[in-house]
C-alpha positions in Angstrom: -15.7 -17.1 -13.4 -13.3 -18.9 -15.4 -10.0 -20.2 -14.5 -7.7 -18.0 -16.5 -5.4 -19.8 -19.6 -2.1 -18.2 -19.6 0.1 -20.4 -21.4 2.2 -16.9 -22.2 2.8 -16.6 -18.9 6.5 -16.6 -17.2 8.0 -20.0 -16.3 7.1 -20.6 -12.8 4.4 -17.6 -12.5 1.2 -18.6 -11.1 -1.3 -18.2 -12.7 -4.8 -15.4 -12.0 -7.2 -18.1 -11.0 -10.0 -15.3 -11.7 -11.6 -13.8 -14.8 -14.6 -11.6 -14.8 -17.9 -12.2 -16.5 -18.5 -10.5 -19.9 -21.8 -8.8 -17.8 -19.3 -7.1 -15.8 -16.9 -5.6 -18.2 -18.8 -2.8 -18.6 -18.6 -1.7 -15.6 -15.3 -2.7 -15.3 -14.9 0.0 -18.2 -15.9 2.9 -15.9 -14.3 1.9 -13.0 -10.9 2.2 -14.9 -11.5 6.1 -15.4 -9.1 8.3 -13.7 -9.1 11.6 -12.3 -6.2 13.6 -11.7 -8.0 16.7 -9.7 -9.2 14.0 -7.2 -6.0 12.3 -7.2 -4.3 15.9 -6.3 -6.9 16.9 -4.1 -6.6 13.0 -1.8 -2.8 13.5 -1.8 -3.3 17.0 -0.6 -5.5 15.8 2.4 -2.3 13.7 3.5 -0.6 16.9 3.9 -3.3 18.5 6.0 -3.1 15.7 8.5 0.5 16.6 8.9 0.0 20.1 9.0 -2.8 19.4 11.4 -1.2 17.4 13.8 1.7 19.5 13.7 -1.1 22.4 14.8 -2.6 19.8 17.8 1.3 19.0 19.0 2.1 22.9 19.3 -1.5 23.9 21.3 -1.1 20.9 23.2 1.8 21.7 24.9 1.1 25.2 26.4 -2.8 24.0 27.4 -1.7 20.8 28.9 2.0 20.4 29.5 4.5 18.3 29.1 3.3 14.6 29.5 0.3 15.1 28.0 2.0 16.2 24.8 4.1 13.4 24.8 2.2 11.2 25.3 -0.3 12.6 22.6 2.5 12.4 20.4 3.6 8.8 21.2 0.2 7.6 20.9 -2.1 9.8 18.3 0.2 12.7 16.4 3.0 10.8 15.5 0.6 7.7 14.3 -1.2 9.7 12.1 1.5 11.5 10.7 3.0 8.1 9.6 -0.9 6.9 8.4 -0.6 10.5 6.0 3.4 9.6 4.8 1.8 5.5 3.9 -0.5 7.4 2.0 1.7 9.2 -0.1 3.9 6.2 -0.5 0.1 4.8 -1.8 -0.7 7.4 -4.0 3.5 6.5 -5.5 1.6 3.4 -5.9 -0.8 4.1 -7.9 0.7 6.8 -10.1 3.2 3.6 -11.1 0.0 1.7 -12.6 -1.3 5.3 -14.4 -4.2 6.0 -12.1 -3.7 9.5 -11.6 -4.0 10.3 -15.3 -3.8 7.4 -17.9 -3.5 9.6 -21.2 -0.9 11.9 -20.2 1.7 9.5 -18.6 4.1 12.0 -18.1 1.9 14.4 -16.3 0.9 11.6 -14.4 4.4 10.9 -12.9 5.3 14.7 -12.6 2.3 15.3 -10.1 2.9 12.2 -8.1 7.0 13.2 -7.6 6.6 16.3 -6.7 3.1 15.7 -4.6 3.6 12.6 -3.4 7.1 10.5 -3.9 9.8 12.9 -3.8 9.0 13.5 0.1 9.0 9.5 0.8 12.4 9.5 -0.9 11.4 7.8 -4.1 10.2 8.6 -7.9 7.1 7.1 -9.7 9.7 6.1 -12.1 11.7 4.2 -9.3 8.8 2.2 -7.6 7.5 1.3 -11.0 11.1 -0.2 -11.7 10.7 -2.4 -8.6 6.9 -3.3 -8.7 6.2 -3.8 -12.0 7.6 -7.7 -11.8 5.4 -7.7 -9.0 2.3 -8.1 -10.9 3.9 -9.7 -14.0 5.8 -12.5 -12.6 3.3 -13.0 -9.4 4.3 -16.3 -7.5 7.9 -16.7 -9.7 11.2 -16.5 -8.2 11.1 -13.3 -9.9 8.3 -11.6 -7.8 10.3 -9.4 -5.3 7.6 -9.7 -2.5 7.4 -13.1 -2.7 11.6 -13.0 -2.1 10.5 -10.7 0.7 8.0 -12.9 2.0 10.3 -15.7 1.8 13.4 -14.0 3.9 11.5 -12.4 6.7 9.1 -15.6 7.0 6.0 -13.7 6.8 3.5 -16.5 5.8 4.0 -17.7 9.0 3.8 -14.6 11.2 2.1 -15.1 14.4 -1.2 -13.2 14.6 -3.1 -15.0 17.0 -0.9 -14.5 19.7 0.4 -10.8 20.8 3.7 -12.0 22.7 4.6 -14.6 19.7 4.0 -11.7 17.9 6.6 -9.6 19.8 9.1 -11.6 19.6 8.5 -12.2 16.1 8.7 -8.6 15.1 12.2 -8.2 17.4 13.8 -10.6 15.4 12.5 -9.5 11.8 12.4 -6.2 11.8 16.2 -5.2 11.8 15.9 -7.5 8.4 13.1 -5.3 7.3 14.8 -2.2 8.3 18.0 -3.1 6.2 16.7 -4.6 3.3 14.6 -0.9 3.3 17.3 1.2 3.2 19.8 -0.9 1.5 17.4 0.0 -1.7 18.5 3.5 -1.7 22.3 1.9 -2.4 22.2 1.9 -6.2 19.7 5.0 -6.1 21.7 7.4 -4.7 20.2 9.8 -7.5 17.0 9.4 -6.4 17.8 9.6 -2.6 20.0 12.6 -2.9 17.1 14.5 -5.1 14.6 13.5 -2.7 16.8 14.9 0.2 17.2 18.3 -1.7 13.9 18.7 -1.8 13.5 18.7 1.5 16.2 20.5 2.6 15.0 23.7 -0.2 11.6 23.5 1.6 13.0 23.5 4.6 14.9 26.8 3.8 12.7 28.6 2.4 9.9 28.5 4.8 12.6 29.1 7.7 13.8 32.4 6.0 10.1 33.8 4.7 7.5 32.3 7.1 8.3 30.9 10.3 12.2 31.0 11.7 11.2 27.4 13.9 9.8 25.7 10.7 13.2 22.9 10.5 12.3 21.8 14.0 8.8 21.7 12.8 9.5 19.2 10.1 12.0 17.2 12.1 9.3 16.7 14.5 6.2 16.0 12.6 7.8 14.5 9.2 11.4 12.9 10.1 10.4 11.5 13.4 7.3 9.4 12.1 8.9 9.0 8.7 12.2 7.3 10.5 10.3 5.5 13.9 6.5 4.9 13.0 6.0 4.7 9.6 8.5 1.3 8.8 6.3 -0.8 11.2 3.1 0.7 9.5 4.2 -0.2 6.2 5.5 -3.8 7.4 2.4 -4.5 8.7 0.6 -3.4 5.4 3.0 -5.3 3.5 2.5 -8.4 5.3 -1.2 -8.5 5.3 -1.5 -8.4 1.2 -0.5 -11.9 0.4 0.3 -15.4 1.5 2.5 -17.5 -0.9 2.7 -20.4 1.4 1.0 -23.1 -0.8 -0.3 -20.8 -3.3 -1.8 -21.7 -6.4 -3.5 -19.3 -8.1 -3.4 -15.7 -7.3 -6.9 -14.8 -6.7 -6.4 -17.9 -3.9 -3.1 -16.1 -2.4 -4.1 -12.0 -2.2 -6.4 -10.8 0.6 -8.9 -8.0 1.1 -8.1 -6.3 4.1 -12.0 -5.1 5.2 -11.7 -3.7 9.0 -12.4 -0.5 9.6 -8.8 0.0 11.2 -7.1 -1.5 7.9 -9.1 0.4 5.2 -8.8 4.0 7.3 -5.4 3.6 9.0 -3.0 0.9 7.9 -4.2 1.0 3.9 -4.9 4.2 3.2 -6.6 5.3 -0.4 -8.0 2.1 -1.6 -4.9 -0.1 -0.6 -7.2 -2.2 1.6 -8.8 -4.1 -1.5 -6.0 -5.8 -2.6 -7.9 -8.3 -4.5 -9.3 -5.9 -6.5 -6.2 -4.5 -7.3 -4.4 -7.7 -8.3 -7.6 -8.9 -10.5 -7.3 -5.0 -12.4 -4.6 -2.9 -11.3 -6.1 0.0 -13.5 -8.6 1.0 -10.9 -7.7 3.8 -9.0 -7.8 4.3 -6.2 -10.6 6.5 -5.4 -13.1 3.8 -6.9 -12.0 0.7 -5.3 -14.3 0.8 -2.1 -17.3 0.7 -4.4 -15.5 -1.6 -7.3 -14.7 -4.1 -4.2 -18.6 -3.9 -2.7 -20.1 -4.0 -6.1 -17.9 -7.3 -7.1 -18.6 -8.4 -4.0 -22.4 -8.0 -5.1 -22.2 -9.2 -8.6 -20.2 -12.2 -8.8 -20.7 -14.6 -5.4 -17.0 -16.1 -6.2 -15.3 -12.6 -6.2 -17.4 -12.4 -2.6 -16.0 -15.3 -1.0 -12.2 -14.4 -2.0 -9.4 -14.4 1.3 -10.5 -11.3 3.8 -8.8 -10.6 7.0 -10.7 -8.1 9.5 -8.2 -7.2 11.7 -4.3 -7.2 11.9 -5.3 -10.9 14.2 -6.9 -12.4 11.5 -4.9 -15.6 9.4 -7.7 -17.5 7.2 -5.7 -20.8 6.7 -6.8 -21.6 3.5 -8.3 -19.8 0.0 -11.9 -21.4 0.2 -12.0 -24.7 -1.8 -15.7 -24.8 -2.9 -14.7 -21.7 -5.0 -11.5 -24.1 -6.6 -13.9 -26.5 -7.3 -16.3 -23.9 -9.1 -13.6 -22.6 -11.0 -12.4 -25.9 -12.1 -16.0 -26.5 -13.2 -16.7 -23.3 -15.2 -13.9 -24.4 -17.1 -14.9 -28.1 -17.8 -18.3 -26.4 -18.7 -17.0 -23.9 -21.3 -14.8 -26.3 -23.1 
């Protein structure tokens, strides 16, 4: 491991901190293969736990009443329908780095729309826009998360303690909440078209299918879309990075291991943010195994920042691995 030279890079970004080994790039070369059946066929399992929680709300209420279908909703159905509508804002995600199908671009983006984006009120095109100084200008006043970061004070988010935590989330979130669907101000386009899409779906399966189906999706896409699914993706969010003090951004980007995070809150790969940063062209079907077999390979990629659970705050990116990386260099000179 080397510490990267990037004089080229923007004034002010930080910079990787991280290179891999020459032993690994071939690998590396496989790992960057995409698929686009298995990217269709993941982004369709996010619609089945819709549809299948919209089955488990209707037989719950006839077999079991009233408060127990509430309270299944409130606690379980409404949950996972938000984990399934994080996934497709994922999948949006990826498609904006090419990993549904990285030689036919603009199939690429056509499947994740109409699969994935369009029903989370964005476009491939759109998030790229936004994210793509994300990963260029990382650590620069012109990384967008790191402005996000900055207004709702996220480095120093109280984890440890559940009623700081509380408190913490009262007073942020209506930021959060704002700055969310301010966006949509200069993309009316986008928001309208997205809204359209919806509303033709929502016609046509009323008139041809099922009469109830618009009270259907009010209940089991608009309700966790509007009241579940902005606290699930803040909490994603806040868990990728820390810019406090940052100085490279292998020391600043965190894995996010627990079982809870990788299945619930970072859905399709999202969880191995690390990976991601170090080689955004891994999709995300391969990044559990690109994450455990780095992990394997190179003992410095092992010991980068992991949390465990939502609780976890390591204060500090390891120094023995600075001091490594510092040496490599020295050593290769």
């Amino acid at each position: 491991m080397k510490q990267e030279k990037d004089s080229k890079r923007p004034s002010g970004r930080i910079p990787k901190g991280y290179r891999f080994e020459i032993f690994e790039k071939r690998l590396l070369r496989v790992l960057c293969h995409t698929s686009l059946p298995i990217s269709v066929a993941v982004a369709i399992s996010d619609w089945l736990w819709i549809f299948a929680c919209g089955y488990a709300g209707l037989a719950s209420l006839p077999a079991y009443g009233w408060t127990f279908a509430i309270t299944l909703h409130v606690f379980v159905l409404w949950p996972l329908c938000a984990r399934a509508q994080r996934g497709l804002e994922n999948l949006t995600h990826e498609a904006s780095h090419f990993n549904f199908n990285r030689h036919a671009k603009n199939l690429n983006d056509l499947v994740a729309n109409w699969l994935c984006s369009y029903w989370v009120l964005i476009s491939v095109g759109m998030f790229r826009e936004a994210h793509e100084p994300h990963h260029r200008y990382f650590g620069s006043v012109a990384d967008p998360d790191k402005k996000r970061f900055s207004r709702l004070d996220l480095d120093r988010m109280p984890r440890q303690s559940p009623y700081k935590l509380m408190i913490y989330l009262l007073r942020v979130l209506p930021t959060y909440l704002s700055d969310y669907w301010s966006q949509f101000s200069d993309k009316k386009g986008q928001f309208i078209k997205s809204s359209l899409t919806h509303t033709v779906l929502v016609i046509l399966v009323s008139a041809t299918v099922y009469d109830k189906f618009w009270f259907l999706w009010l209940v089991y896409f608009w309700v966790p879309f509007i009241l579940y699914l902005p606290l699930h993706r803040f909490f994603a969010e806040a868990e990728e990075h820390r810019y406090q003090d940052a100085e490279t951004e292998f020391g600043s980007t965190f894995s996010n291991i627990g079982w809870f995070q990788r299945w619930f809150l970072h859905p399709h790969g999202d969880a191995f943010h690390l990976l991601h940063h170090m080689l955004p062209q891994v999709p995300h079907w391969k990044m559990t195994f690109g994450h455990w077999i780095l992990s394997i390979l190179d003992s410095n990629f092992e010991v980068g920042l992991y949390r465990r659970s939502i609780f976890d705050n390591p204060k500090r990116f390891v120094r023995t691995v600075a001091a490594r990386v510092l040496t490599t260099k020295r050593m290769t000179r």
